[in-house]
Every structure is written in C-alpha cells, then in structure tokens.
Backbone bond lengths (Angstrom), bond angles and torsions (degrees), N, CA, C in turn:
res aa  C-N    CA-C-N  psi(-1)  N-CA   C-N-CA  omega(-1)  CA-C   N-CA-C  phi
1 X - - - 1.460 - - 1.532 109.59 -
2 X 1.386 109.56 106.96 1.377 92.59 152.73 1.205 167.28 -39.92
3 X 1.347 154.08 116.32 1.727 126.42 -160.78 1.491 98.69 -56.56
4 X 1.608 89.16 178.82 1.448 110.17 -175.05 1.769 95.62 -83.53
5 X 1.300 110.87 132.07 2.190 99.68 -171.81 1.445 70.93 -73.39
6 X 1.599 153.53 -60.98 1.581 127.07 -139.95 1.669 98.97 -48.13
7 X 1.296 120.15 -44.77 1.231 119.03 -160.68 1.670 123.45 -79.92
8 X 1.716 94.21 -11.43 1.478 107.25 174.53 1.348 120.87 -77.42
9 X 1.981 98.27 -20.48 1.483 96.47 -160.51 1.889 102.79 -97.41
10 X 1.293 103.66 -7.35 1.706 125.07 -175.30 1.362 84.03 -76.77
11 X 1.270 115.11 -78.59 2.109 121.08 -171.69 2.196 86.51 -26.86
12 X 1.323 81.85 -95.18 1.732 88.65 -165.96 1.490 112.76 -14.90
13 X 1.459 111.19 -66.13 1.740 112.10 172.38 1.145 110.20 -36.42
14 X 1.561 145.42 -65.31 1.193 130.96 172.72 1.518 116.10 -44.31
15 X 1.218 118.30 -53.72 1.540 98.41 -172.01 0.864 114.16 -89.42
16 X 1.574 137.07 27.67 1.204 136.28 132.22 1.142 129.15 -52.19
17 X 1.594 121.20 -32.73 1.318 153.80 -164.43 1.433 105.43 -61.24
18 X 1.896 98.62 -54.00 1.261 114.10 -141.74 2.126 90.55 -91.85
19 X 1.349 99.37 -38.85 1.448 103.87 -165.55 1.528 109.85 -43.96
20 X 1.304 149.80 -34.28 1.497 132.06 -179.75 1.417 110.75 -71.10
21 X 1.332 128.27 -19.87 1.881 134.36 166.47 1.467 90.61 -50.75
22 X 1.478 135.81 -82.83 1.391 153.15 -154.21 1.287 87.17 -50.83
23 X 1.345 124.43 -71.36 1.665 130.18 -169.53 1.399 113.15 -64.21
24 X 1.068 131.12 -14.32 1.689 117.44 173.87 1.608 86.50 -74.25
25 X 1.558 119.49 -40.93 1.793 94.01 -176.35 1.298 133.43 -122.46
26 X 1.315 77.51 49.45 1.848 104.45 152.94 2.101 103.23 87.85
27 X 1.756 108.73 14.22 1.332 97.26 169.17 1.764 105.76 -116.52
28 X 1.164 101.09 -116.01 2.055 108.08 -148.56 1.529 98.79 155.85
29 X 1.195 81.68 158.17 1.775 102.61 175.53 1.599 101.13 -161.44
30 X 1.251 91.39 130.85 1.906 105.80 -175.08 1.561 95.32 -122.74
31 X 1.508 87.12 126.70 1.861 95.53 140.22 1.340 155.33 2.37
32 X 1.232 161.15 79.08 1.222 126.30 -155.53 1.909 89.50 -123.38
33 X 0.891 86.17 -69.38 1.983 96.13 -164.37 1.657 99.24 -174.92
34 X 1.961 92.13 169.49 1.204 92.95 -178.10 1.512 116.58 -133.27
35 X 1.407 121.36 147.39 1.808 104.61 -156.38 1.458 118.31 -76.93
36 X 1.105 139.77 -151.79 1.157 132.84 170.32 1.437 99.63 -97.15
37 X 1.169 144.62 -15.94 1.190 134.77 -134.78 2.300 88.94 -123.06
38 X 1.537 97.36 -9.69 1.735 111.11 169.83 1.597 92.07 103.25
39 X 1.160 132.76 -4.41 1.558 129.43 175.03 1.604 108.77 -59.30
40 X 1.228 111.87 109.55 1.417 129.11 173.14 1.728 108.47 -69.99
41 X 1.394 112.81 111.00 2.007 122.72 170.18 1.511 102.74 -76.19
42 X 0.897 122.54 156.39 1.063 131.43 -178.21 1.879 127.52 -171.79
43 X 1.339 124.44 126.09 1.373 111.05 -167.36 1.789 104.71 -103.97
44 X 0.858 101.28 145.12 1.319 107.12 -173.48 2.068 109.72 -105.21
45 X 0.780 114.40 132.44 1.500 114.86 -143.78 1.642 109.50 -129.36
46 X 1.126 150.30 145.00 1.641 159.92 131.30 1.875 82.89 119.91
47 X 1.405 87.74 -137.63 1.382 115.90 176.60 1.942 109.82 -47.94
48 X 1.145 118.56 -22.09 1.854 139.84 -168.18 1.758 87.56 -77.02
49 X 1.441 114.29 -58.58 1.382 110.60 -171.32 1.441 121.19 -52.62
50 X 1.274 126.29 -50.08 1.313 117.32 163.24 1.530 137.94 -84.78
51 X 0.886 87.43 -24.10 1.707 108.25 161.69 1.313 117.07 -6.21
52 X 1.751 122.96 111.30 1.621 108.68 173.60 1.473 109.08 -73.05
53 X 1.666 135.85 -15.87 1.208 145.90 174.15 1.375 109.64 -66.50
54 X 1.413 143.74 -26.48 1.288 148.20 -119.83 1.720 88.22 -101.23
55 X 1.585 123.24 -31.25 1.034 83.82 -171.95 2.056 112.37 -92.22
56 X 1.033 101.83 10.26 1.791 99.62 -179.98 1.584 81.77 -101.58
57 X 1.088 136.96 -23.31 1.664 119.78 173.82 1.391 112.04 -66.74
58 X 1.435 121.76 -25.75 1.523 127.31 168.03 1.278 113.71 -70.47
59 X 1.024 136.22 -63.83 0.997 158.95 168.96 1.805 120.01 -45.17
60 X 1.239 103.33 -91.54 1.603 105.72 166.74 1.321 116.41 -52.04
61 X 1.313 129.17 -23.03 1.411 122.28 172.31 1.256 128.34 -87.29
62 X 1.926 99.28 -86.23 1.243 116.85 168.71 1.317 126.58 -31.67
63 X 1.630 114.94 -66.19 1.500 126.00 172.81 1.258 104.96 -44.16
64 X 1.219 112.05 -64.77 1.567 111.56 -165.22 1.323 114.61 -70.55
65 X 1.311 139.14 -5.17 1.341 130.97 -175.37 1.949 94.90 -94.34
66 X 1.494 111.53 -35.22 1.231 138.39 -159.26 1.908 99.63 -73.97
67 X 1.216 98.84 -50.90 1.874 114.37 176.80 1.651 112.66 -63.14
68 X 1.266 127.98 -36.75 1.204 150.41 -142.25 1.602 91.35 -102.87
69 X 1.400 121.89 -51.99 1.381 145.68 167.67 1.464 102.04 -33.21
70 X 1.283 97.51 -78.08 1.779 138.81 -132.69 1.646 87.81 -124.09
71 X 1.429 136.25 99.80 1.487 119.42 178.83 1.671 88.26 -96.37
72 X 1.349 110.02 -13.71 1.942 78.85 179.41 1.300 129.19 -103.07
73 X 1.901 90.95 14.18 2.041 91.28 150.96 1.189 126.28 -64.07
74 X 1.174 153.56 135.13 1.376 146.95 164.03 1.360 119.94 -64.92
75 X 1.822 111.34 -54.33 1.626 99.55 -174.78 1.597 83.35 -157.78
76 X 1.231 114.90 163.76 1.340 133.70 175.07 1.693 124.87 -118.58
77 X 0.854 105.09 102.90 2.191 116.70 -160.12 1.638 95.54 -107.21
78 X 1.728 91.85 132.67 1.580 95.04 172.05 1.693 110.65 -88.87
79 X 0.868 143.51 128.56 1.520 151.90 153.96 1.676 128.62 -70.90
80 X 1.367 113.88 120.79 1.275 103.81 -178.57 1.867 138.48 -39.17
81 X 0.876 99.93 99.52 2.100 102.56 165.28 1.638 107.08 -38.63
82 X 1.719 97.78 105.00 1.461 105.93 178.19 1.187 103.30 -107.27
C-alpha cells in the first residue's frame, strides 16, 4: 500500500521546517518513505549522521516536531544512507 501522497506531502512540509536547525550545524535530514503502519524513514545526513547527539535530535526533535504536526504519525526512524 502506498502512503497517502496528502500525508507525504504534510511529513515533507514539516521537515522542511526543521532542515535549516540541522544545517546551521553542519547536518540535514532527507526523506525516505512512509510505512504502512504511519512510521516516518528518514536519513539523517552531514554532521547528524555521526553525531553522538543524533539520536535525541531524532527523536526529541524531528519526531516530536513531526508528531505534534502530524498526530497520526506514530514514530519517526532514521535508516541507513546507502
């Protein structure tokens, strides 16, 4: 099943929102897809990818700016950059 695109293009708008925070310090956050189950993928990118902070920046941020948005995302998971 595909996502709903209304709901793909709401996700994206938010992390549009969020991406110049990440980029003033030197990371990014890209896109990935979204599950069936409303779990937002997501790659976490620059300075974000290695980051010992990255995962409460996923989490305390992203998710939460993303949940707060969007209440019928459930959770937001970064996925490896292949």
């Amino acid at each position: 099943m595909v996502a709903n695109e209304e709901l793909v293009k709401k996700v994206k708008n938010v992390i549009e929102q969020i991406r110049p925070y990440l980029q003033a310090d030197g990371g990014d956050v890209e896109y990935v897809n979204i599950t069936e189950d409303n779990t937002v993928n997501i790659r976490l990118l620059g300075m974000c990818g290695n980051c010992p902070h990255s995962r409460m920046t996923l989490k305390n941020g992203i998710e939460a700016a993303v949940i707060r948005a969007l209440p019928e995302i459930k959770s937001v998971e970064s996925v490896a950059v292949e």
